[in-house]
C-alpha positions as CSV (number, residue, x, y, z in Angstrom):
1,X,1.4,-11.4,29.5
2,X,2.6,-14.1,27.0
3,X,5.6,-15.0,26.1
4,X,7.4,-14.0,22.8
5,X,7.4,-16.8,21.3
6,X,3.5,-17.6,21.3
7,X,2.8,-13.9,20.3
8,X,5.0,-14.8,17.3
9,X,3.4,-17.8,17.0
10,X,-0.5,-16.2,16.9
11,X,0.6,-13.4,14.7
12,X,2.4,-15.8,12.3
13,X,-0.7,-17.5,12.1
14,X,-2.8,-14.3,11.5
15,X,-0.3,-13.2,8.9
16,X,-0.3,-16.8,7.2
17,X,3.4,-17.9,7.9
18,X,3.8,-21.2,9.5
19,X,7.0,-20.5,11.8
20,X,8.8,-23.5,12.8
21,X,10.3,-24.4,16.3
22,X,13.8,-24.2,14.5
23,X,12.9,-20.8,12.9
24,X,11.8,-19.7,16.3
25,X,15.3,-18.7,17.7
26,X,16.3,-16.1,15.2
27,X,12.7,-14.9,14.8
28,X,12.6,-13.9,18.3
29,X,16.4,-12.4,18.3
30,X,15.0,-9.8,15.2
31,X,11.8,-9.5,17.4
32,X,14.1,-7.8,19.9
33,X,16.2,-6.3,17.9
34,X,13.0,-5.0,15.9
35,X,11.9,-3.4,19.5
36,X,15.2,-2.0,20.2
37,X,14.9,0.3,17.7
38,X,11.1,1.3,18.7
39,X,12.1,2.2,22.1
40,X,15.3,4.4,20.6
41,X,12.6,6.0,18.4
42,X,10.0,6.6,21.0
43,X,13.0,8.5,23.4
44,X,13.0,11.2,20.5
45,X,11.1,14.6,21.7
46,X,8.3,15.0,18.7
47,X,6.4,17.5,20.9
48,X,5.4,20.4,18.4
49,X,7.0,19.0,15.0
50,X,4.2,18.3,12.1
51,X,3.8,14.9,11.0
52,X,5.7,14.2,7.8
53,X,4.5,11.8,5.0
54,X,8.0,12.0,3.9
55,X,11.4,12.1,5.9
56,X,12.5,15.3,3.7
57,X,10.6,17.9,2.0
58,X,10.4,17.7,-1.4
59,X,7.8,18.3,-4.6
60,X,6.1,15.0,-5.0
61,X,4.0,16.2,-7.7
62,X,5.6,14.8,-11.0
63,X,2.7,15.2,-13.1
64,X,2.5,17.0,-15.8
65,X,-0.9,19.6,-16.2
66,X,-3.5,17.6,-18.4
67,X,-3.6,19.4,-22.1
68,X,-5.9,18.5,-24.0
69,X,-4.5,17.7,-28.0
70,X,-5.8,15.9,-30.4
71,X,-9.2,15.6,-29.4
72,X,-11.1,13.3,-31.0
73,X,-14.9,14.0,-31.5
74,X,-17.5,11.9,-30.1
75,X,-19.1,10.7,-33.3
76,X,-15.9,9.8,-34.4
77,X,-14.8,7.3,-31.6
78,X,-18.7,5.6,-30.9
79,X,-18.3,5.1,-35.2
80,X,-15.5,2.9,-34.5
81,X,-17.6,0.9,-31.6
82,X,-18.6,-2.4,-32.0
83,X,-22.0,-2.0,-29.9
84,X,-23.5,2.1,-28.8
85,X,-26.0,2.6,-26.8
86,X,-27.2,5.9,-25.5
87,X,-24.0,7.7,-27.3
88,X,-22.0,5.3,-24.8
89,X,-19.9,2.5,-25.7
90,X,-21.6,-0.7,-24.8
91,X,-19.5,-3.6,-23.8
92,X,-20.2,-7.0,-22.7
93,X,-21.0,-7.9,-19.3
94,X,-17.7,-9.1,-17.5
95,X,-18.7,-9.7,-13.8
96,X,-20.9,-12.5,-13.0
């Protein structure tokens, strides 16, 4: 297997980083660190739990339900329009 430091040095690359040889040192030292934690995480028993998106259970839905008000009528708004075609707004062409 290769060393840390190469692995670093190909994913850097990948990722677009250029890591110096004085950068090296540390990166390696949070590269363990990093890993320590993994391992800690992976000893934890997740046999039978459902997978969370979040950490704690809450309502994530902060939308408000879609009312429709003021409703403005078709004829009005394609009136207003610079170009129509087919009762459609037609707008110039933006992607070559």
């Amino acid at each position: 297997m290769e060393n840390k430091e190469e692995m670093l040095k190909k994913l850097g690359l990948k990722t677009m980083f250029n890591i110096t040889d004085a950068e090296m040192p540390e990166l390696v030292e949070e590269y363990e660190i990093f890993m320590n934690h993994v391992a800690v995480l992976e000893k934890i028993d997740t046999d039978g739990k459902a997978p969370l998106a979040y950490p704690y259970e809450i309502e994530t839905c902060f939308l408000r339900d879609d009312e429709p008000i003021d409703v403005i009528s078709r004829e009005d708004v394609l009136k207003n329009a610079k170009s129509v075609q087919d009762n459609q707004i037609k707008v110039p062409k933006v992607v070559g």
